[in-house]
N, C-alpha and C positions, 0 to 999 in steps of 0.2 A: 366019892362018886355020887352020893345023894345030893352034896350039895352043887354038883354040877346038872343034876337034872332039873332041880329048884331053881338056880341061872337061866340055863336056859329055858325053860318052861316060863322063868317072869320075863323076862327079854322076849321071847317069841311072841307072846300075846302080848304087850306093850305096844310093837310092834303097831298093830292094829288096831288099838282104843279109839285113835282120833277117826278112821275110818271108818268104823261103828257108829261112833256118835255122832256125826252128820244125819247119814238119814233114816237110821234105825230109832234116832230117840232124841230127832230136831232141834240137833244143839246147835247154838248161836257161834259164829266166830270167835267167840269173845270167850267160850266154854273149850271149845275146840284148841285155841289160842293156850287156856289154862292146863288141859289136858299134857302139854308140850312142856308149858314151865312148873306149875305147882310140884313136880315128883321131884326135880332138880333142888329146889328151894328147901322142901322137905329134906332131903338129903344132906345138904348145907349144915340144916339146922341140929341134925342127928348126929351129922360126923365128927363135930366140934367136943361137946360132952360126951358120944360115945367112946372116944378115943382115950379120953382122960378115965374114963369108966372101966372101959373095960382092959384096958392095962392095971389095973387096983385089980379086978377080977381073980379069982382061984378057981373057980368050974368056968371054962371057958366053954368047954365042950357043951356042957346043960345049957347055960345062954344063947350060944349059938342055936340049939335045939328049938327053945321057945321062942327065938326071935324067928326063924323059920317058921313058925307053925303060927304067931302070927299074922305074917307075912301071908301067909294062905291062908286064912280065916277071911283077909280081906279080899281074895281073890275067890274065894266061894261065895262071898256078898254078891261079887260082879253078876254073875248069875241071875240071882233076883229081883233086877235091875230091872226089868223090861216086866216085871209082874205086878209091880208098884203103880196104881193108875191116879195116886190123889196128889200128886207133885211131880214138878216139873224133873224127870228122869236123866237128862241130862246132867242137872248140877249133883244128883245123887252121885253118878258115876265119878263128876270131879274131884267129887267130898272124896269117895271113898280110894284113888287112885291115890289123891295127896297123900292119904292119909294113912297106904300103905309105903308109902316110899317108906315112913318110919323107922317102923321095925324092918323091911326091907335094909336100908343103909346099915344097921345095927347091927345085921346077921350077916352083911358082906366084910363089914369089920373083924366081926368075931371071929369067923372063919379063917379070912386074912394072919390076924393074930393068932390064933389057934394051929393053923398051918406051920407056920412058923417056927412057934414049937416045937413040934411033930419032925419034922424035915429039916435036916441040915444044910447048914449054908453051900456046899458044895453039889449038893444036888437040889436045891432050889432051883433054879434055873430051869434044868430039865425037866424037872417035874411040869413048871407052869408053860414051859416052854408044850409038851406034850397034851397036856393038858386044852392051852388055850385052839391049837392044832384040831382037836378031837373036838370040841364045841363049835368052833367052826364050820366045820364041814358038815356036820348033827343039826346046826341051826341053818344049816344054806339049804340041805336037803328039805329037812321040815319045812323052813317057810315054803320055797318054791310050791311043794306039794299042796300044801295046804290053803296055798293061795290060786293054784290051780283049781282045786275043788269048790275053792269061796267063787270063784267065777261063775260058777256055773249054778249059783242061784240069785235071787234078786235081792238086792243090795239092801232094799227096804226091810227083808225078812230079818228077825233076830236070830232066830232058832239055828239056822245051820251056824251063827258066829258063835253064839252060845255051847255048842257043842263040839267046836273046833278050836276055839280060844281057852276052856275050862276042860 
């Protein structure tokens, strides 16, 4: 279950980065553009050696732990984003998005693998089947709301994103 809140909590606010960064923190198409590909690319580059990695693995569970946590270390950075006045904020926010795809992609492996383990083949199935059903409906609720609420301040302001994305 925690790692379904971790999902959808990075999914949900993902969501909305390239939105933010327009005019919250006057980032260039070219920024905006990266926002979109760089986490993919990241992701690529992780799943290749994490795969061969973490199959060699014995605490799958402990891995999976800190690969989580620092997945959100880079999602607490996001935060202090808009506080940072001596550099261009936008490319901050790209550095730091690529740069959590990382251990992002690592901890969606582990857990994968980990799962696996855990759950036999015969109820596999149902399990993610259940599973991806309940995230579903948790992220369609959330966003709509939450995008309902972002309406109703000005797009320029960071403070209500910062507080509804984090």
């Amino acid at each position: 279950m925690e790692w379904c809140i971790f999902a959808h909590s990075y999914e949900f606010s993902y969501r909305f980065y390239s939105i933010i960064c327009n005019p919250s923190l006057g980032a260039s198409n070219q920024q905006v553009g990266l926002i979109s590909s760089l986490p993919s690319l990241m992701s690529i580059l992780a799943m290749i050696p994490g795969a061969i990695w973490i199959n060699r693995l014995e605490a799958k569970k402990k891995f999976t732990a800190i690969t989580v946590l620092m997945a959100r270390f880079f999602l607490l950075l996001l935060v202090f984003i808009p506080f940072i006045q001596f550099t261009n904020q936008a490319w901050i926010l790209v550095v730091i998005i690529a740069l959590m795809n990382f251990p992002t992609a690592l901890a969606t492996l582990s857990w994968q693998s980990f799962i696996g383990d855990l759950i036999p083949d015969e109820r596999r199935g149902q399990f993610f089947s259940e599973r991806n059903r309940i995230l579903t409906i948790v992220g369609m609720i959330t966003t709509f709301s939450v995008g309902v609420i972002l309406n109703m301040f000005d797009v320029s302001a960071a403070g209500p994103y910062q507080i509804f994305l984090h």
